[in-house]
N, C-alpha and C positions, 0 to 999 in steps of 0.2 A: 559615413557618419552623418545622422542628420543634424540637419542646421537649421536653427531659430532664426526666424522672422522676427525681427522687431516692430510693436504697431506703433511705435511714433521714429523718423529718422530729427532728429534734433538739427537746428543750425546754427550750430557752436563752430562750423569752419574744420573740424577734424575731419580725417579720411576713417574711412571703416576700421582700419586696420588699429589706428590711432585709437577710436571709440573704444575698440572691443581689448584694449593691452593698458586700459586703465586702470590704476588701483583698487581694490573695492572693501568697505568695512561691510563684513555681512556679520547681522546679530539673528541668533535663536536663542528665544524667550517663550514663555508659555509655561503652564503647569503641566503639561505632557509631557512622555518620557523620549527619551531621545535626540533635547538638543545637543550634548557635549558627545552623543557619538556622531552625529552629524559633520559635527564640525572635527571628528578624528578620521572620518568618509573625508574631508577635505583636503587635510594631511595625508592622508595616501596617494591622493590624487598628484599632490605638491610631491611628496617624495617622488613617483613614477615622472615627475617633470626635470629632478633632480634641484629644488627649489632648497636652501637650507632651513628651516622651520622651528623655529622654538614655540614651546609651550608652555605656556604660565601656569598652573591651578592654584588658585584660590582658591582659598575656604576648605576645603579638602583635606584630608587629614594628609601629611606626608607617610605615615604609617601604611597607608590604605595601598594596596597594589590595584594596579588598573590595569585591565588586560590590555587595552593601547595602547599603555606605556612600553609593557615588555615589548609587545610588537612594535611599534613604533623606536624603541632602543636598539634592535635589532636588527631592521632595514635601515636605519641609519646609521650602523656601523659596518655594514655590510659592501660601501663601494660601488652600489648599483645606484641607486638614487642620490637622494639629497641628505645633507647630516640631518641629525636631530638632536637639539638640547630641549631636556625635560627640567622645568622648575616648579617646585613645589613651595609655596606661598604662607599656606595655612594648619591650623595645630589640629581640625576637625570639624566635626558638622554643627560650624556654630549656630545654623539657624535652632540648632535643638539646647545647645547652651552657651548660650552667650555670655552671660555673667563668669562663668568658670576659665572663661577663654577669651578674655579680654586685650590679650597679646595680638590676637590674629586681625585686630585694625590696624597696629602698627607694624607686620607681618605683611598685609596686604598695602599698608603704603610703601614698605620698602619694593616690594614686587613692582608697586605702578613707576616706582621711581628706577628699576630696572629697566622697565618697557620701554621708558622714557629714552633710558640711554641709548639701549639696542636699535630704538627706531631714527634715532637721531642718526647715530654713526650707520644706519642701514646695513644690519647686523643679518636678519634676516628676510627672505619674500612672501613666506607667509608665519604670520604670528597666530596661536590659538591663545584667548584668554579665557579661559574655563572656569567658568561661574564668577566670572568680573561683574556681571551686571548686581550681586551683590553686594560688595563692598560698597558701590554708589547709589543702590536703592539703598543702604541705612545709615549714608551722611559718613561714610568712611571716608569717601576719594569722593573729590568736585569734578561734578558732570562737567561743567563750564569747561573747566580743563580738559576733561579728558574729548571731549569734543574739540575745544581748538587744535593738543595736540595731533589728534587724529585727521584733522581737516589739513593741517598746516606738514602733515610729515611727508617728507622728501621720498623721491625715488618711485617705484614700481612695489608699494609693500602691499599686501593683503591682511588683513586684522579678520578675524573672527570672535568675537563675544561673545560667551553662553551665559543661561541664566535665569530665571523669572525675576519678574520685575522690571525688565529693561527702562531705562527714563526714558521720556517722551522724546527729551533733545538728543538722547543717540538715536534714537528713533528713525526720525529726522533727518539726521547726519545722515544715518548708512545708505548704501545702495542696494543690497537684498535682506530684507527683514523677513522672519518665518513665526509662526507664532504656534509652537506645539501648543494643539488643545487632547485634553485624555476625551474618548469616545470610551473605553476599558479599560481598567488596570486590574491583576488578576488580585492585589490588595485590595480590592472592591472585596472582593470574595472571603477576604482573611490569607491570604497565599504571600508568605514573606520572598524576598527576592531571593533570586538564585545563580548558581556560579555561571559561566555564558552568557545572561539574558543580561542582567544588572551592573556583573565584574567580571 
C-alpha cells in the first residue's frame, strides 16, 4: 500500500501513530458534482473498517431514494462491517422553494440537535452530514456552535460535511477541505440527470 509523506512533521509532542489516529472534520463544498458521493466513498471505507456510521441528510427530500442509501442499509445490516443509521432531515430541495418549505429550518434544527447528542454520548466514528453546509449558509444553525461543538467532541469521531457554501469558520475548523469546481456538466448541454450517474 503506498504511504504519504507528510511535508511538514509538526512539534505538538505526538508519535506518528498518535498524529495519524486523530479525528478529522473533512468538508466538500463547491458548485461541482460530487461532494455527497465523496463523502458516501467515505462510508464505505468506514463500513469495510467496521466503524458504526450515521448519516444525516439535510435538506433533501425524505421521499427521494438515494442509491447509497439502499447500499449503504444493506452492508450495514449485513454483519461484515460496521452498522449504519440513515437520518433523513429534510421535506425537499428547498434551495428551489423555500417559501413553501419553511418547516425544513426547524427539521434541520432538530437534525443538528440529534448530531449534537450522538456525538456527545460518541454514538458513532464516522458521521456524514449531507448538505449541512446549508442549513448554516442561510442563518438556519450557528456556525459559532457548530464549530465549537465540533472542535470540543470527545473521542476518535470523524464528521464529514457536504454542501456549497461551506462558512469560512468551518472552513477553518476542518482538517481536509475539498472544493468541487464543475470543468462540465452534461446540463451545460441541456441533458437532465439520470438513474446511476445523479441517483
Amino acid at each position: 500500500m503506498p504511504q504519504g509523506q507528510p511535508s511538514v512533521v509538526p512539534d505538538d509532542g505526538l508519535t506518528t501513530r498518535q498524529r495519524r489516529n486523530r479525528p478529522l472534520v473533512v468538508v466538500h463544498t463547491g458548485i461541482g458534482k460530487g461532494k455527497s458521493t465523496a463523502a458516501f466513498g467515505l462510508a464505505l471505507r468506514a463500513w469495510n473498517q467496521g466503524w458504526p456510521i450515521g448519516v444525516f441528510q439535510f435538506v433533501k427530500s425524505a421521499k427521494w431514494k438515494v442509491g447509497e442509501e439502499n447500499a449503504l442499509r444493506v452492508l450495514g445490516a449485513s454483519d461484515e462491517g460496521g452498522a449504519v443509521d440513515w437520518h433523513k432531515m429534510g421535506e425537499g430541495w428547498s434551495w428551489l422553494q423555500r417559501d413553501a418549505q419553511m418547516d425544513n429550518e426547524e427539521k434541520a434544527r432538530e437534525g443538528w440537535e440529534q448530531v449534537k447528542r450522538d456525538l456527545a454520548a460518541e454514538t458513532y466514528k464516522l458521521y456524514v452530514l449531507d448538505e449541512f453546509a446549508y442549513p448554516m449558509h442561510w442563518g438556519w444553525i450557528d456556525v459559532d456552535e457548530v464549530v465549537s461543538v465540533l472542535r470540543d467532541r470527545p473521542g476518535t469521531q470523524h464528521v464529514v460535511i457536504t454542501g456549497r457554501n461551506a462558512p469560512e469558520k468551518l472552513v477553518e475548523l476542518a482538517d481536509l477541505v475539498t472544493d468541487m469546481s464543475k470543468v462540465k456538466h452534461p446540463m451545460d448541454a441541456g441533458q437532465k440527470g439520470q438513474r446511476g450517474i445523479e441517483w
